[in-house]
VOGU-3710 file (C-alpha; in Angstrom, 3 decimals, decimal comma):
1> xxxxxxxxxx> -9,099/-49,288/-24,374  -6,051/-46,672/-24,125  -6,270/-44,283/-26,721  -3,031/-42,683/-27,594  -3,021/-38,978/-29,285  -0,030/-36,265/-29,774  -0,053/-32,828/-30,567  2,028/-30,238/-31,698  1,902/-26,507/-31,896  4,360/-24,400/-34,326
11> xxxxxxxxxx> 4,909/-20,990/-33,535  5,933/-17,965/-35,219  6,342/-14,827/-34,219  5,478/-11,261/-36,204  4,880/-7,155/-35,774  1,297/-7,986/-34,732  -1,475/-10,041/-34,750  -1,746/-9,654/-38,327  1,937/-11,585/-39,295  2,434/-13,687/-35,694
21> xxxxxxxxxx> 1,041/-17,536/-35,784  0,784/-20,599/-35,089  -0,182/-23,977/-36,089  -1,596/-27,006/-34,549  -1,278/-30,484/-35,800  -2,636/-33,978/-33,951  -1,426/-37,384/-34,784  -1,560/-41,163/-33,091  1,775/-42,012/-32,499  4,969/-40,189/-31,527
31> xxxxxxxxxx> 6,399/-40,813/-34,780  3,758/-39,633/-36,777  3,951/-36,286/-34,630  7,575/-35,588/-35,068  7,354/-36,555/-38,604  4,148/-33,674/-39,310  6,140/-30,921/-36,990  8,777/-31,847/-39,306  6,803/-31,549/-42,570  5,849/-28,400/-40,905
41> xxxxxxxxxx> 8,683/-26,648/-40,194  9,854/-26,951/-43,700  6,603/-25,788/-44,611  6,758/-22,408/-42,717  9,828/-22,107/-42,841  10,234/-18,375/-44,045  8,287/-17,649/-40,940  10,678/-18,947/-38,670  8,967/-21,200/-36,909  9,443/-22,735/-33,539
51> xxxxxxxxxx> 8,241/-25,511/-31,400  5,889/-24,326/-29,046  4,512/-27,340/-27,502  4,074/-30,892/-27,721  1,474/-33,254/-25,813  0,598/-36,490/-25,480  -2,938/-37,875/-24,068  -3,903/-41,143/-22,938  -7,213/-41,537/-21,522  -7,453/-38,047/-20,853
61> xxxxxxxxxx> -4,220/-38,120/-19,122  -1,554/-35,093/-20,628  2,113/-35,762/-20,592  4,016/-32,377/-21,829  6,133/-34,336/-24,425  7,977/-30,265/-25,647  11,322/-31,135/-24,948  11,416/-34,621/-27,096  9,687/-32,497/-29,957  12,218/-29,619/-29,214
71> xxxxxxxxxx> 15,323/-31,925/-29,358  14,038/-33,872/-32,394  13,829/-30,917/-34,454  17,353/-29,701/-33,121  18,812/-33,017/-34,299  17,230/-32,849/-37,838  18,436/-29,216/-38,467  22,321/-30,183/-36,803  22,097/-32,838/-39,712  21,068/-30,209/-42,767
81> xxxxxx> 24,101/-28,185/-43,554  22,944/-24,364/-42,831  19,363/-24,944/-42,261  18,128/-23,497/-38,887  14,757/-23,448/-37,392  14,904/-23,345/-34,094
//
């Protein structure tokens, strides 16, 4: 049985290690992921956050998936007047 899961690190950066993050979400389909790094971004957004990375696994097999995360959130903020977070 193939068992698909994504994840996708947010980034931040800061002075130190006291102010610089990030934050990791998982999900089980591609959707779902861009949808929660989404969410996310919006969430942290006075941090400025970034996409870091984005994975997917099936059967222990990784497949860097950054750039369709990367894009995806570069589309969203082209389509919100003023709005950057990338």
């Amino acid at each position: 049985m193939n068992r698909e899961v994504y994840w996708g690190t947010i980034c931040w950066d800061g002075y130190d290690e006291h102010t610089e993050g990030e934050y990791t979400i998982t999900r089980y389909s591609l959707a779902d992921l861009l949808e929660g790094i989404e969410y996310y971004m919006e969430y942290f957004k006075e941090r400025y956050p970034y996409v870091e990375s984005a994975s997917r696994d099936i059967d222990n097999i990784e497949t860097d998936i950054t750039i369709i995360a990367q894009e995806f959130i570069k589309n969203k903020t082209e389509e919100i007047n003023g709005k950057q977070y990338v």
